[in-house]
C-alpha positions as CSV (number, residue, x, y, z in Angstrom):
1,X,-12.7,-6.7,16.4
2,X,-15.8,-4.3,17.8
3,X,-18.9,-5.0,15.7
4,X,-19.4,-1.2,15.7
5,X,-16.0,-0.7,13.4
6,X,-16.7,0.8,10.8
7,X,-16.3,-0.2,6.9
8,X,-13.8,1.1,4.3
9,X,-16.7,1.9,3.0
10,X,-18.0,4.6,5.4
11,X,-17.7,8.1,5.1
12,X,-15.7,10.5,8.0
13,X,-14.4,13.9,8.1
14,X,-10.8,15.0,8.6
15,X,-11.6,18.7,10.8
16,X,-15.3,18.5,9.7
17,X,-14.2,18.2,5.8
18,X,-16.6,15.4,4.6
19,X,-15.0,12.1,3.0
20,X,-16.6,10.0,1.5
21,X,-15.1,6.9,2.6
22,X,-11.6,5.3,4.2
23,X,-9.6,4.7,1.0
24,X,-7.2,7.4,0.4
25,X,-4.9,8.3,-2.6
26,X,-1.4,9.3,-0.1
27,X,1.0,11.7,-1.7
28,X,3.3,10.6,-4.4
29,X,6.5,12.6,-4.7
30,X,6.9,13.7,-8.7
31,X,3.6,12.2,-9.5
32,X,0.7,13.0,-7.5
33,X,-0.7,16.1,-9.8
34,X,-4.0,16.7,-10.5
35,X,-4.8,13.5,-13.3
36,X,-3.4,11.0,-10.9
37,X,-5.3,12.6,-8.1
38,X,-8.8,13.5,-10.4
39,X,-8.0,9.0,-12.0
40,X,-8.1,7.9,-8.2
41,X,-11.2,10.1,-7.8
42,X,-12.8,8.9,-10.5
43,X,-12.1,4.8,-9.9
44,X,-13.6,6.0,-6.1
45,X,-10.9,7.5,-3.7
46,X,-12.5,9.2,-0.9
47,X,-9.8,11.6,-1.2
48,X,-6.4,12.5,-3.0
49,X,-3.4,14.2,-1.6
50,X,-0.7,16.0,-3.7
51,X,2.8,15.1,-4.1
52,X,5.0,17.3,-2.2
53,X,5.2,21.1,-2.5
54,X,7.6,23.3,-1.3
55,X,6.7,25.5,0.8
56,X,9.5,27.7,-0.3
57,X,8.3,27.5,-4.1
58,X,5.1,28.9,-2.7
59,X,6.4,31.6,-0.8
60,X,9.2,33.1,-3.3
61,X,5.8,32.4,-5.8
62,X,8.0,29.9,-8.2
63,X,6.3,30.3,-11.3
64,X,6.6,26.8,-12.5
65,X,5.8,25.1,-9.0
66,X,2.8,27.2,-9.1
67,X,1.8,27.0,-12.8
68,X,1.5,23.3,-12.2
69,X,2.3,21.8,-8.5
70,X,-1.0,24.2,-7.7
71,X,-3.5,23.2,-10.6
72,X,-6.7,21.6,-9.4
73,X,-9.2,20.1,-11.0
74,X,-13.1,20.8,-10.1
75,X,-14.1,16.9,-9.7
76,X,-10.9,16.3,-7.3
77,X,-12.4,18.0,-4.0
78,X,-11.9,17.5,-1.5
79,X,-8.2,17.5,-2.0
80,X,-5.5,18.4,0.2
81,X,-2.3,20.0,-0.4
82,X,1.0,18.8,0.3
83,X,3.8,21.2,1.9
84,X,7.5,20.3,2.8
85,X,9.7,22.8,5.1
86,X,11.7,23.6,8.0
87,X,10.6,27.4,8.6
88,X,7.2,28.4,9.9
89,X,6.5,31.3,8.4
90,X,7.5,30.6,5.1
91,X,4.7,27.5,6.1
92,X,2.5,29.9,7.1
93,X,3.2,31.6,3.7
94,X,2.9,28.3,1.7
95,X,-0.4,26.8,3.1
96,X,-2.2,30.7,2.9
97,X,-1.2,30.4,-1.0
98,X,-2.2,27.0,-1.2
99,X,-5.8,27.5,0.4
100,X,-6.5,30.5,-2.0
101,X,-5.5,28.0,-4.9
102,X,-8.2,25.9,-3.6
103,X,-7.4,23.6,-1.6
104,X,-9.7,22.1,1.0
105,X,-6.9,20.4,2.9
106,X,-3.2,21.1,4.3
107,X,-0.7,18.4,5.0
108,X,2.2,18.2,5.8
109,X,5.1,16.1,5.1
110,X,7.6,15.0,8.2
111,X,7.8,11.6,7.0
112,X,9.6,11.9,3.5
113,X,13.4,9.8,4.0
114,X,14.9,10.5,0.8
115,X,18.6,12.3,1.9
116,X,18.5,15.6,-0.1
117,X,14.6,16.5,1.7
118,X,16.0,15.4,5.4
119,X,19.3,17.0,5.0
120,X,17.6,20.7,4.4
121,X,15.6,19.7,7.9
122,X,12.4,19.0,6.5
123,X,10.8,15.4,6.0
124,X,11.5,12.7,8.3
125,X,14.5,15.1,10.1
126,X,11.5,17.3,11.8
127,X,11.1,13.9,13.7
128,X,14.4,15.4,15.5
129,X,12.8,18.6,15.9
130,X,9.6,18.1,17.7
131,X,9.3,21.7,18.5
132,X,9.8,22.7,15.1
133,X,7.5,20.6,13.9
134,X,4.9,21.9,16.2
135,X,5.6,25.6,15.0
136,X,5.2,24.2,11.5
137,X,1.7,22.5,12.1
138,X,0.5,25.9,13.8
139,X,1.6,28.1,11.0
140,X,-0.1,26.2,8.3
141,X,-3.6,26.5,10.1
142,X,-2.8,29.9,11.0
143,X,-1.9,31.1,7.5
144,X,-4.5,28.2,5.5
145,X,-7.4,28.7,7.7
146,X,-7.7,25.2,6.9
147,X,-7.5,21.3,8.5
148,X,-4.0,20.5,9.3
149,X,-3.2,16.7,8.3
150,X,0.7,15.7,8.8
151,X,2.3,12.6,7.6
152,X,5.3,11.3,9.3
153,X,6.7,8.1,10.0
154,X,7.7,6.0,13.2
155,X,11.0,7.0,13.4
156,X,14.2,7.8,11.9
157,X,15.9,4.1,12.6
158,X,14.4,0.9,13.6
159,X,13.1,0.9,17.1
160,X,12.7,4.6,17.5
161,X,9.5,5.9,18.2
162,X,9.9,9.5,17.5
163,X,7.3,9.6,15.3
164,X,4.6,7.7,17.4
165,X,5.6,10.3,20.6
166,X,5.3,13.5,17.9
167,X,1.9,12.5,16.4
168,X,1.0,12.6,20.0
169,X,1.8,15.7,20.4
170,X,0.8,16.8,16.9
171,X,-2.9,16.0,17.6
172,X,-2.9,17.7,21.4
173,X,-0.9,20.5,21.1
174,X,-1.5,22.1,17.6
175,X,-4.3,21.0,17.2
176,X,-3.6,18.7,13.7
177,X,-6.9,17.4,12.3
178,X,-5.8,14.0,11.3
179,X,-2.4,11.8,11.1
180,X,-0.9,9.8,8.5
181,X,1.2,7.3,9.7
182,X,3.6,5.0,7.7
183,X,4.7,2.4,10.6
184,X,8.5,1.9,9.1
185,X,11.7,3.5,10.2
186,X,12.8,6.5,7.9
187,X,16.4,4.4,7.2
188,X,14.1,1.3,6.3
189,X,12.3,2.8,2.8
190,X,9.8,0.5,2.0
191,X,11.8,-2.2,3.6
192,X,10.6,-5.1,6.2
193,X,6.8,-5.0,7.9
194,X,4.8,-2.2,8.8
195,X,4.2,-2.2,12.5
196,X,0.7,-2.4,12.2
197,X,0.3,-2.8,15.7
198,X,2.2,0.4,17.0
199,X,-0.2,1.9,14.6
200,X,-3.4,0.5,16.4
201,X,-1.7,1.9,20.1
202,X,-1.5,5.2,18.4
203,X,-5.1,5.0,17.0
204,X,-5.5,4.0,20.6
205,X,-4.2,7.1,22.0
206,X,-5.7,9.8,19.6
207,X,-9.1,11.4,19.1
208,X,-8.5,12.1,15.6
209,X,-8.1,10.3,12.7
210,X,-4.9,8.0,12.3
211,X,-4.9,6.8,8.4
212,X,-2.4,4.0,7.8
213,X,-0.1,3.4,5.1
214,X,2.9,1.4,3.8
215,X,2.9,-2.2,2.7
216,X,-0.9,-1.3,1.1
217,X,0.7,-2.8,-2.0
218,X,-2.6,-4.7,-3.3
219,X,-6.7,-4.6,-1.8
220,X,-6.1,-7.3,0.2
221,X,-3.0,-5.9,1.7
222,X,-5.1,-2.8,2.3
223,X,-8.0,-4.7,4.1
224,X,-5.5,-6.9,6.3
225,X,-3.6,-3.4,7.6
226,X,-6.7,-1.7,8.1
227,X,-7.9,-4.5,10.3
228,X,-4.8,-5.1,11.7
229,X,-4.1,-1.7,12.9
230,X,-7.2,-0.1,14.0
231,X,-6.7,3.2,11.8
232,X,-9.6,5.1,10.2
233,X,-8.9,4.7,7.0
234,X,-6.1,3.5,4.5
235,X,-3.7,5.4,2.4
236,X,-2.4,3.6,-1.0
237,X,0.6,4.6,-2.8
238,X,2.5,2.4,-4.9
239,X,-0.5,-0.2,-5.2
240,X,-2.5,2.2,-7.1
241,X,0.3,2.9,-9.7
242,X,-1.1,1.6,-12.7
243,X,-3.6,-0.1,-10.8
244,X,-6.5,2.7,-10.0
245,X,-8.9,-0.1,-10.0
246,X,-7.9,-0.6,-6.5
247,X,-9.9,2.3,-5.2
248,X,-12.8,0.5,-7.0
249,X,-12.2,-3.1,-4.9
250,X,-12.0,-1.3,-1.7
251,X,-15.1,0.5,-1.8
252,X,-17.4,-2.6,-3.4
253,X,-17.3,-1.1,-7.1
254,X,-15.0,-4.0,-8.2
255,X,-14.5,-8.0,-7.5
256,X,-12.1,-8.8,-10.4
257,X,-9.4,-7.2,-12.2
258,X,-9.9,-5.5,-15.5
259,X,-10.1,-6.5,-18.6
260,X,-7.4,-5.1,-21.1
261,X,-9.1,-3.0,-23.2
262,X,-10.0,-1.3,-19.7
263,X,-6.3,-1.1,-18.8
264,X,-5.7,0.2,-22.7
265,X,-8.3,2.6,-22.4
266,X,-7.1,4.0,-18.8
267,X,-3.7,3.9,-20.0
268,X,-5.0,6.6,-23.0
269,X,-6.8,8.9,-20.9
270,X,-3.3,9.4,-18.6
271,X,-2.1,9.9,-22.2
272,X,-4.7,12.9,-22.7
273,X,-4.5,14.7,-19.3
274,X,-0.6,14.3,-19.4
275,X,-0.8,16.0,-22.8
276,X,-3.3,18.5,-21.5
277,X,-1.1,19.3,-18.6
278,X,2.2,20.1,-19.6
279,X,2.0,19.8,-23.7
280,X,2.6,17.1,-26.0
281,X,6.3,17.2,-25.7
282,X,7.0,17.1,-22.2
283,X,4.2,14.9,-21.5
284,X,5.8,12.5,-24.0
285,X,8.8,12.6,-21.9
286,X,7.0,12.5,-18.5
287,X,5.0,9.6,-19.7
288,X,8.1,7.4,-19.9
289,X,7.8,6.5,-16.0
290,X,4.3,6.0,-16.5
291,X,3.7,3.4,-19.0
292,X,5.5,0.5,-17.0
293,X,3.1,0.4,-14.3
294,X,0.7,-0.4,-17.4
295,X,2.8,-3.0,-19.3
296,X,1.1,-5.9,-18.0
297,X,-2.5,-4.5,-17.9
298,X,-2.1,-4.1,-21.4
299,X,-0.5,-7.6,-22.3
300,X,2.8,-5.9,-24.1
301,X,5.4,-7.7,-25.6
302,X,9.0,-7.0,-24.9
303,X,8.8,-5.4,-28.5
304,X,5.6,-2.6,-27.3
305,X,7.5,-2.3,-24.2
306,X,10.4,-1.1,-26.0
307,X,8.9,0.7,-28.4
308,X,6.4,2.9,-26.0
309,X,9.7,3.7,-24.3
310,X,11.4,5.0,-27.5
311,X,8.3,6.0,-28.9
312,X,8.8,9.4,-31.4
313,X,6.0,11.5,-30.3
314,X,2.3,10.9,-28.2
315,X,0.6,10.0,-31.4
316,X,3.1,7.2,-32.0
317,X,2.3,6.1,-28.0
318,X,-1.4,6.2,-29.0
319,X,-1.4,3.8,-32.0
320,X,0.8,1.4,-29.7
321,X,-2.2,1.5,-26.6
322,X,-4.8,1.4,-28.9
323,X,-3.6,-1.9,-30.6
324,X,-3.8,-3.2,-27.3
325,X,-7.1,-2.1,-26.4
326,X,-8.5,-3.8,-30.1
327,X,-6.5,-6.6,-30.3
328,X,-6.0,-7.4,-34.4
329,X,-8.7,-10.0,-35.0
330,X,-11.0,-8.7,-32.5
331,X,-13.8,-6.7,-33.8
C-alpha cells in the first residue's frame, strides 16, 4: 500500500462538494429518510445518501413522495438525493425538483436488483442499457445543476462486468462526479464475496471517486475493503442498522462498543424523530422494522422483544426502552 493513501479519516470532495471524511451512509431503500441520514451524521458520517426516489413521484409532483421522500434536515448537508428511472427527462425533471428541495448531491441508482425496480428498466436493468444510462446521468446534471454520483453494481450475473465497463464510461462520457460500486452480481443479493479487487482495477482506471460498498457489515469489515480495494471512501449499509456507532469507530470517535443505556437512549431519539416525522401512529407502525436492529444493544428479553413488537402505542414503546436504559436497581 502507497504511504501517501489517504485515511478514512481524510476529507475529499465529490464534484468540488466538501466531505468531510471517507465513511459514507449508502442509500437504504424504505429507510434512508432524513433521521437515519441526520443519526449517521450526527455519530460522524461524512455524508448520507437517501433511499431511493422516484423520479416519476417527482415529476408527476406525488404529494406524499414529496411531503416526506424530499424532507431535509439543516444539520444533514451535505446530502445527496437518490433518483430511480428509465426516462431522461422525466430525470431531468426529478433531479431539478430535488436540487430546489435542497439537495447538494444527485445519485443515481443503476444498481438496485430487487425484480419489480429492474423489470420497469430502472436499477440494475440500465446495466443492459448503457446508452440509456448515459442519457440518464446527463439529464440529471442538466436539470440539478448539481454533482452527478451513480451507484451500480458489477453486473447482472456472476462474471459479467457490465457494470465495471459502464462506470467507465459513466465517469468519461457524462461526466459523473463520483461512483458507487457494490462489487456483486445483481442475481447474487448480498450473497458470496465482494470482488474487492475488480473494485481496485476500476479505482485504477478512474479519475474520480470510486466508493465501495457491500460486505461493510462491521468497522473492521469496512477498514479490510477499503484497503483491499483501493476506493476513496466506504459506503455502510446494513452495518449501521442499529449500529450508528460505526460511523464513530471509523473516523477515531470510538474504540468499544456502547454501553446500553447509550443503545437505549439512541433507540428513543429514533422513537422522537420517527414520531416527529410521520405522527405517532404511523411512526408506531413504522417503528416495528426498526426496533430489531436494537434488540441486543438494549439487552431485551424474548418477553420486551415481543412486547415492543405488539406494543399499543409509542408511549407504551417508550416505558419498554427506558427500562432498558435504567436498569431496576440501578440508580
Amino acid at each position: 500500500m502507497s504511504a501517501t493513501r489517504p485515511d478514512l479519516t481524510d476529507p475529499f470532495e465529490i464534484g468540488g462538494v466538501p466531505i468531510a471524511n471517507r465513511v459514507l451512509l449508502a442509500p437504504l431503500a424504505g429507510i434512508g429518510n432524513w433521521f437515519v441520514r441526520l443519526q449517521a451524521k450526527r455519530h460522524g458520517a461524512g455524508l448520507a445518501v437517501s433511499e431511493m426516489v422516484s423520479s416519476f413521484a417527482l415529476h408527476y409532483r406525488n404529494e406524499r413522495t414529496l411531503r416526506e421522500l424530499l424532507v431535509l434536515h439543516p444539520d444533514e448537508h451535505p446530502v445527496s438525493i437518490q433518483l430511480f428511472g428509465h426516462d431522461a427527462e422525466v430525470m431531468r425533471s426529478g433531479a431539478e425538483i430535488a436540487a430546489a428541495a435542497g439537495a447538494d448531491l444527485i445519485d443515481i441508482n443503476m444498481g438496485c436488483p430487487v425484480p419489480k425496480v429492474r423489470k420497469t428498466g430502472a436499477g440494475a436493468q440500465l446495466l443492459r442499457d448503457p446508452e440509456l444510462a448515459l442519457d440518464l446521468a446527463r439529464a440529471a446534471r442538466e436539470g440539478s445543476g448539481l454533482p452527478v454520483t451513480v451507484k451500480l453494481r458489477s453486473g447482472i450475473s456472476p462474471g459479467d462486468r457490465s457494470g465495471f465497463d459502464l462506470a467507465i464510461r459513466l465517469a468519461e462520457e457524462a461526466g459523473v462526479s463520483a461512483i458507487g460500486f457494490h462489487p456483486r452480481a445483481a442475481t447474487k443479493g448480498h450473497a458470496g464475496k465482494p470482488d474487492y479487487a475488480l473494485t481496485r482495477e476500476l479505482a485504477d482506471r478512474l479519475d474520480v471517486p470510486v466508493i465501495v460498498s457491500g460486505g461493510l457489515s462491521s468497522a473492521e469489515a469496512a477498514r479490510r475493503a477499503y484497503e483491499e480495494s483501493g476506493a476513496d471512501a466506504v459506503m455502510i449499509a446494513r452495518g449501521s442498522l442499529g449500529n450508528p456507532w460505526v460511523f464513530e469507530e471509523l473516523t477515531g470517535r470510538r474504540e468499544g462498543p456502547p454501553s446500553q443505556a447509550e443503545v437505549a437512549s439512541e433507540l428513543l431519539w429514533v422513537v422522537d424523530r420517527a414520531e416527529e416525522h410521520l405522527g405517532a401512529e404511523r411512526a408506531h407502525r413504522y417503528l416495528r422494522k426498526f426496533y430489531p436492529w436494537y434488540f441486543e444493544g438494549i439487552g431485551a428479553s424474548k418477553q420486551v422483544r415481543d412486547e415492543l413488537q405488539r406494543s399499543a402505542d409509542l408511549n407504551r414503546a417508550r416505558e419498554l426502552i427506558e427500562a432498558a436504559r435504567t436498569p431496576v436497581g440501578v440508580a
